[in-house]
C-alpha positions in Angstrom: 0.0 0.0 0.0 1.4 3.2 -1.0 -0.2 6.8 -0.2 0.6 10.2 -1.2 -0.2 13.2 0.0 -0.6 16.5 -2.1 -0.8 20.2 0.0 -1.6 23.1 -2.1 -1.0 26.3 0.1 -2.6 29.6 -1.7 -1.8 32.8 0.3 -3.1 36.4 -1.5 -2.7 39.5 0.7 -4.2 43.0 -0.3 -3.4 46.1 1.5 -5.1 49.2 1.0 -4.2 52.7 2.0 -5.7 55.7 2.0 -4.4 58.9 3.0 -6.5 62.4 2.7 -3.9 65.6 3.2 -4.5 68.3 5.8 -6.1 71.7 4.8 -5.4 74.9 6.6 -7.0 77.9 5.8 -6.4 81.1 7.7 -9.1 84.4 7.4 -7.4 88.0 8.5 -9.9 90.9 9.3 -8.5 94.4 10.4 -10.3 97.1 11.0 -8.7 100.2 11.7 -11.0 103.5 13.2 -9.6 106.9 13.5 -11.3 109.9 15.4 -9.9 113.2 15.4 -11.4 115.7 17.6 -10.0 119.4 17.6 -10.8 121.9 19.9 -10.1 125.7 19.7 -10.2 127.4 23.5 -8.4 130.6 22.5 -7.7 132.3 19.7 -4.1 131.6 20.0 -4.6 127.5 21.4 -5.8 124.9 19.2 -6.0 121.3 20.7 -6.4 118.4 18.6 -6.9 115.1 19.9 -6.5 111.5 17.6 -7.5 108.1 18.8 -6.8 105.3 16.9 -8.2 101.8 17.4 -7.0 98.9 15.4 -8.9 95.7 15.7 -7.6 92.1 14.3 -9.2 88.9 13.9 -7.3 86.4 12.8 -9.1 82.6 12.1 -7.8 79.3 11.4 -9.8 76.5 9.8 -7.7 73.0 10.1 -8.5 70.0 8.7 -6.2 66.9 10.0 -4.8 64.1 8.4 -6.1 60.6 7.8 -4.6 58.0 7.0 -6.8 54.3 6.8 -4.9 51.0 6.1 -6.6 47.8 5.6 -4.7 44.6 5.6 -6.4 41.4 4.4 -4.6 38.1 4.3 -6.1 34.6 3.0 -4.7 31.5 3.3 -6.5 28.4 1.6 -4.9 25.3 1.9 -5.8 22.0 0.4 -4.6 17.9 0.9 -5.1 15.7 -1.2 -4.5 12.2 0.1 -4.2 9.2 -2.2 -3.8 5.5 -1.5 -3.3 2.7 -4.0 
């Protein structure tokens, strides 16, 4: 009696990645007011007063990184056993 055995191993592996890039975007306002006020008390004295006001706003939109990856491994194995 003789017997032989045949293994046939199949092994596929897929890996998938995905990435999506970051996005920044930054939004810069400024306002700038000026008021000037003069004032006369004499004839000889002139005051003149100047406020400035400067407001900024500064916004930043961020969008973060991502990055997905999928492994998948298979393995199918079959024996084939034989006797004569």
């Amino acid at each position: 009696s003789t017997s032989t055995t045949t293994t046939i191993t199949v092994t596929t592996t897929t890996i998938t990645t995905s990435t999506t890039t970051s996005i920044t975007t930054t939004t810069t306002t400024t306002i700038t007011t000026t008021t000037s006020t003069t004032t006369t008390t004499t004839s000889t004295t002139t005051s003149t007063t100047t406020t400035t006001s400067t407001t900024t706003s500064t916004t930043t939109t961020t969008a973060s990184t991502t990055t997905t990856t999928t492994t998948t491994k298979t393995t199918t194995s079959m024996s084939i056993c034989s006797m004569f």
